[in-house]
C-alpha positions as CSV (number, residue, x, y, z in Angstrom):
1,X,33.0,18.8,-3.7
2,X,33.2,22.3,-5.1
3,X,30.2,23.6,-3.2
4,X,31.4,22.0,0.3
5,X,35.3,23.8,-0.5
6,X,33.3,26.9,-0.7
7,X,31.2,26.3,2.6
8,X,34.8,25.7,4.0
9,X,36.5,28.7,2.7
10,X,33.5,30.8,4.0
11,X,33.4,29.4,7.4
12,X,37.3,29.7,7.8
13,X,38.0,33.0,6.3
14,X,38.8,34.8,8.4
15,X,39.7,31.8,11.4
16,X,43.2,31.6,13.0
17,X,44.5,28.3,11.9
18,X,47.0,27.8,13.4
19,X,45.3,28.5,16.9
20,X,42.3,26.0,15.7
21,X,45.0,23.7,14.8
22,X,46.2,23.9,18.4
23,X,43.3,23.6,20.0
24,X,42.2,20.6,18.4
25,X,45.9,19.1,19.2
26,X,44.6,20.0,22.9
27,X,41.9,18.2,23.5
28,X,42.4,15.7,25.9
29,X,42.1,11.6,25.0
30,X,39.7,11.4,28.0
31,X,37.3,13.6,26.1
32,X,38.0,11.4,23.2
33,X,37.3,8.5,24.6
34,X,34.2,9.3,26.4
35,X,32.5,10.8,23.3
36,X,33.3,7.7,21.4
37,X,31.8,6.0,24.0
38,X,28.7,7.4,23.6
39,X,28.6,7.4,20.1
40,X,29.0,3.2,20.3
41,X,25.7,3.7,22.3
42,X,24.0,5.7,19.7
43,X,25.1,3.4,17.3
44,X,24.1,0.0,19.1
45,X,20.4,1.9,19.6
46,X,20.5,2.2,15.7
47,X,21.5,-1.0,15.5
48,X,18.3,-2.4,17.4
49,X,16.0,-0.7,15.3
50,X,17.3,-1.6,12.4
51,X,17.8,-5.7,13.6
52,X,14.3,-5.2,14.9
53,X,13.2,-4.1,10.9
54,X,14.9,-6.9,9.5
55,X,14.4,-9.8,12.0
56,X,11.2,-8.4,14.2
57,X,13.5,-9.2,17.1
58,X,17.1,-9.1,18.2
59,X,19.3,-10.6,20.5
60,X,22.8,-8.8,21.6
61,X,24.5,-11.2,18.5
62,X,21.9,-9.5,16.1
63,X,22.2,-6.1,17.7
64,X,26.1,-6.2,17.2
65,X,25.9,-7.7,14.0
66,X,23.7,-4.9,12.8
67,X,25.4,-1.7,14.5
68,X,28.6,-3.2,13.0
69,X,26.9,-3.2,9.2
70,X,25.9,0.8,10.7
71,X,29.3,1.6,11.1
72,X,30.8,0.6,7.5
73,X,27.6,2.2,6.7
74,X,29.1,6.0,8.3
75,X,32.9,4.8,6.6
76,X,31.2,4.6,3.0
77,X,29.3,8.1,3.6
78,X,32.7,9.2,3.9
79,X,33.3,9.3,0.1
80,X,29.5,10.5,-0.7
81,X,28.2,14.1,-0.2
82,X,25.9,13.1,2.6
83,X,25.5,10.5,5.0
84,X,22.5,8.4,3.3
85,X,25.1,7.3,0.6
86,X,26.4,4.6,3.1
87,X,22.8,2.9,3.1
88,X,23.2,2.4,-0.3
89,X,26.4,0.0,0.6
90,X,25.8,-1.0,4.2
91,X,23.5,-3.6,3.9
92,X,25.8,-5.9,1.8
93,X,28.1,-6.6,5.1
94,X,24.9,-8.3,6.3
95,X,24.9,-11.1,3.5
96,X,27.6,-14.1,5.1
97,X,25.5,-13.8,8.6
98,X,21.8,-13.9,7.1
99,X,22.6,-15.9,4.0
100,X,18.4,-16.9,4.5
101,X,17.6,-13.2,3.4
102,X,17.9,-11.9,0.2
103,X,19.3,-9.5,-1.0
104,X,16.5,-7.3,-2.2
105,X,15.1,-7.8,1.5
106,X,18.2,-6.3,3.2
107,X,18.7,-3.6,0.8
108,X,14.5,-2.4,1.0
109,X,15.1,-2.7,5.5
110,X,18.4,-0.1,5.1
111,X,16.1,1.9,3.1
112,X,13.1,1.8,5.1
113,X,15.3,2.8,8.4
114,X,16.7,5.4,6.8
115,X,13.0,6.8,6.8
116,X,12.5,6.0,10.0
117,X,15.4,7.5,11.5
118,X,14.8,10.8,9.2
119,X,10.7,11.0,10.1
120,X,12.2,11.1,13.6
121,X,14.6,13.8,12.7
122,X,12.3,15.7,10.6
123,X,9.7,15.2,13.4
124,X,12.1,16.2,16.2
125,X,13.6,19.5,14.0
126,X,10.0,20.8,13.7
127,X,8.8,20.4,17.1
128,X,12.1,22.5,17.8
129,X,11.6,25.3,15.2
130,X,7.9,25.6,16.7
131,X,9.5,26.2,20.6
132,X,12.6,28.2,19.3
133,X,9.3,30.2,18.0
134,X,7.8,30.3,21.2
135,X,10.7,31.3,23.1
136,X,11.7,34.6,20.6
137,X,14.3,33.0,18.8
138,X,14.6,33.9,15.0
139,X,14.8,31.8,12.2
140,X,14.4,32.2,8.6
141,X,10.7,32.2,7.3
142,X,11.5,29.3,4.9
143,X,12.9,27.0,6.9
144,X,8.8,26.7,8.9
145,X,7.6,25.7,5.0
146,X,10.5,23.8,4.2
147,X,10.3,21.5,7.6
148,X,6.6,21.5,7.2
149,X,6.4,20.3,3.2
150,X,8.9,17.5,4.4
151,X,6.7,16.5,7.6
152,X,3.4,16.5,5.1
153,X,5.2,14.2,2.9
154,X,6.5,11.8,5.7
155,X,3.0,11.4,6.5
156,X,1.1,10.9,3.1
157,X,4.3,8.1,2.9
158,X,2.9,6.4,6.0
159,X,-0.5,6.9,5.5
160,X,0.4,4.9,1.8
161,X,2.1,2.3,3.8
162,X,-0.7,1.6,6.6
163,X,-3.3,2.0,4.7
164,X,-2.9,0.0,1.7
165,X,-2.9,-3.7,2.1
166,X,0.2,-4.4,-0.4
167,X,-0.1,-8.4,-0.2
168,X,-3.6,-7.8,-2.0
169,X,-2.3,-6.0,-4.5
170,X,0.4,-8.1,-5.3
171,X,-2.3,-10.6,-5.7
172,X,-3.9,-8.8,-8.4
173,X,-0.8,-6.8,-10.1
174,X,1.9,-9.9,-10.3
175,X,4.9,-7.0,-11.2
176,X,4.0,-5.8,-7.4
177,X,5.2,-9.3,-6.3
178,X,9.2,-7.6,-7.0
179,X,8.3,-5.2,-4.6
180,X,6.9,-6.4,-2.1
181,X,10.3,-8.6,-1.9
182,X,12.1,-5.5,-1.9
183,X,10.2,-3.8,0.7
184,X,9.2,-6.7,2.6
185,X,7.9,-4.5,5.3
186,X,5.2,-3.3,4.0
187,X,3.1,-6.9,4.3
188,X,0.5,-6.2,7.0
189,X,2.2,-8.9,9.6
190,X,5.2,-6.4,9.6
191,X,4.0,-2.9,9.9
192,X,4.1,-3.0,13.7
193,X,7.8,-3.4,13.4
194,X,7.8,0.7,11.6
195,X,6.0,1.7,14.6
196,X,8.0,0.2,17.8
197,X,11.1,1.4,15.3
198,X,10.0,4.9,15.1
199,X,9.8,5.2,18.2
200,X,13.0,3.8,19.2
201,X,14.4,6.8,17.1
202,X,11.9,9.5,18.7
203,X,13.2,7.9,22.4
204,X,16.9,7.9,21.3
205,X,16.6,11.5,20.0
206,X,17.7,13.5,23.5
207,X,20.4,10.8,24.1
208,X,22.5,12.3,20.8
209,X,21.3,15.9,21.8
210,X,22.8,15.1,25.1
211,X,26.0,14.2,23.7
212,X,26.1,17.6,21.6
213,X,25.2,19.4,24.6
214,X,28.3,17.9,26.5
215,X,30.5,18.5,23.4
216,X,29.8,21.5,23.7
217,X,30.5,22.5,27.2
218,X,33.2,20.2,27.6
219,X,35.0,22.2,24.8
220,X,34.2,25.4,27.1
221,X,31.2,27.0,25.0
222,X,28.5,26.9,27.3
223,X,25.5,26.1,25.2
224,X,22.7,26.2,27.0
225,X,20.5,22.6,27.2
226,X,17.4,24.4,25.6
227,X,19.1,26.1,22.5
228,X,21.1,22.4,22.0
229,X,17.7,21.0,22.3
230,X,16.2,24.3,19.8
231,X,19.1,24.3,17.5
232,X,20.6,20.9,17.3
233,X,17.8,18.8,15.3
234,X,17.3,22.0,12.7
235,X,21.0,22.1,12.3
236,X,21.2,17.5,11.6
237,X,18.1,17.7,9.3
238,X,19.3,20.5,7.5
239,X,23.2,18.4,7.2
240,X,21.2,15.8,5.7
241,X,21.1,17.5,2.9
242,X,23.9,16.5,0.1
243,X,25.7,19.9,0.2
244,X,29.1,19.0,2.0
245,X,31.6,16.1,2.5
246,X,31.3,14.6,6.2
247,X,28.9,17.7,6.8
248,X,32.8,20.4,6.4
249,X,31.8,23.6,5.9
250,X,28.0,23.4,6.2
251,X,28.1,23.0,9.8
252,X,30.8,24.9,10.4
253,X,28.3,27.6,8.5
254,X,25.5,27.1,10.4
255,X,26.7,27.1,13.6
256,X,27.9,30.6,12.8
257,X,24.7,31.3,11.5
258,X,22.5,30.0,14.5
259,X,24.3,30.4,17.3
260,X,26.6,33.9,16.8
261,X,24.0,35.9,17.2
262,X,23.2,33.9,20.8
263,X,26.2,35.9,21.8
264,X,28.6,32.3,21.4
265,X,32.2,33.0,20.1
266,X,32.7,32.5,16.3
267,X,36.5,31.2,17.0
268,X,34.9,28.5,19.6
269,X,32.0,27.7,17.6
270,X,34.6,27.0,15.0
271,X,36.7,24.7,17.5
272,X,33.6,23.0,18.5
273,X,32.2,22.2,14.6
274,X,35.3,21.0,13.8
275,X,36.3,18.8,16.6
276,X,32.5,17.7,15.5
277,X,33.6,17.0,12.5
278,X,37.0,15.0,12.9
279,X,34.9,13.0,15.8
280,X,32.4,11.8,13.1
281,X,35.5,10.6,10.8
282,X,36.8,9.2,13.7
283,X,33.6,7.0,13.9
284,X,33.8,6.4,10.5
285,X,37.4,5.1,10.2
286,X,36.0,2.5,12.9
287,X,33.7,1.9,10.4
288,X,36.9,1.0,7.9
289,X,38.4,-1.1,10.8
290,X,35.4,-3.4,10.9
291,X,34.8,-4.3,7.3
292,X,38.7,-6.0,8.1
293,X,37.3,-8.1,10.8
């Protein structure tokens, strides 16, 4: 909490409250509404892939049942310091409709998608760094090593999973038997399931860009599609990080950081991170308002 006030009081400095106050009291419910909107849509897609992990199929019941489980998933990130605390809660809403899977099963699938949907990211964030490369855009040496070391560690984890044959080894080693419960996935009959999920997340990818592309310009910065498509995934991977509550003061920071020196208004990029911001506790409280149904 300390280090996300200080990301905060950096950001907002040297910010006109008041006048960011009012601009947030100005934007319209339409807006609202329609970004909400899409943001069910992202969330149903997550949904899929994760009732597809769990089930190796899903029908519109299992596909609600699931995105709802995803949303009190975003409502408990709220009181953790990034959003993969809420996997670590999420799967327990799952328990009265699948009473047939246990426990460990449901908790090793929410961890297994959270892979999945961060390989993509990851994935996605250094394809981006590479182009903003291309195109002349600048970016701190580190950030090519640090995206890199995380990409070469998503693969030597897949190349563990395909490549060993788990169910033998349980066979031999009996303590392996608890974890292949746990991560039930990783029996050969199921690994096709990581594969059609991936890329579920690597197709749903420039739907949420899309959305932060008309935040954006809807909120009259005029962010151009490439640099939301260049900046965007650098900016999620590196929120994913545990550095700030609801992502408060790190975003706001590097939006400054990134996309200042574009020529983009400080005092609008402000507007726009924090609209960002309240949107995703937005999504979150509908998160609250589910665990009462």
């Amino acid at each position: 909490m300390f280090l996300s006030a200080l990301l905060i009081y950096f950001a907002f400095r040297k910010a006109d409250l008041p006048q960011l106050w009012s601009n947030l009291a100005s934007v319209s419910w339409q807006l609202v509404t329609v970004l909400v909107l899409l943001n069910i849509i992202s969330m149903l897609i997550g949904g899929l892939r994760w009732a597809i992990l769990v089930l190796g199929g899903a029908n519109l019941k299992d596909i609600l049942i699931f995105t709802k489980a995803s949303f009190t998933g975003s409502f408990y990130s709220l009181f953790f310091p990034s959003s993969v605390g809420g996997d670590l809660l999420k799967w327990t809403t799952l328990l009265k409709n699948y009473p047939q899977i246990s426990k460990l099963k449901l908790a090793g699938t929410a961890l297994i998608d959270r892979v999945i949907g961060f390989s993509a990211f990851s994935l996605m964030a250094m394809i981006s760094l590479i182009l903003g490369k291309i195109l002349k855009y600048q970016f701190p040496g580190i950030l090519f090593w640090l995206f890199l070391g995380i990409n070469i560690a998503l693969i030597i984890f897949y190349l563990f999973v395909f490549r060993l044959n788990f169910e033998k080894m349980a066979g031999k080693y009996k303590f392996l038997n608890k974890l292949l419960e746990i991560v039930d996935l990783l029996k050969n009959s199921n690994k096709k399931r990581i594969i059609l999920c991936f890329l579920i997340s690597m197709l749903a990818q420039p739907f949420w860009m899309m959305i932060s592309w008309y935040l954006f310009n809807s909120l009259g910065i005029d962010l151009k599609l490439i640099q939301v498509f260049i900046f965007m995934p650098i900016i999620s991977l590196i929120l994913t990080l545990p550095i700030s509550w609801a992502g408060f003061g790190a975003r706001e920071n590097l939006y400054l950081y990134f996309l200042v020196p574009l020529g983009y208004s400080a005092e609008k990029l402000l507007f726009a991170s924090t609209f960002s911001g309240v949107m995703g506790i937005l999504m979150a409280l509908l998160g609250g308002l589910m665990l009462l149904i």
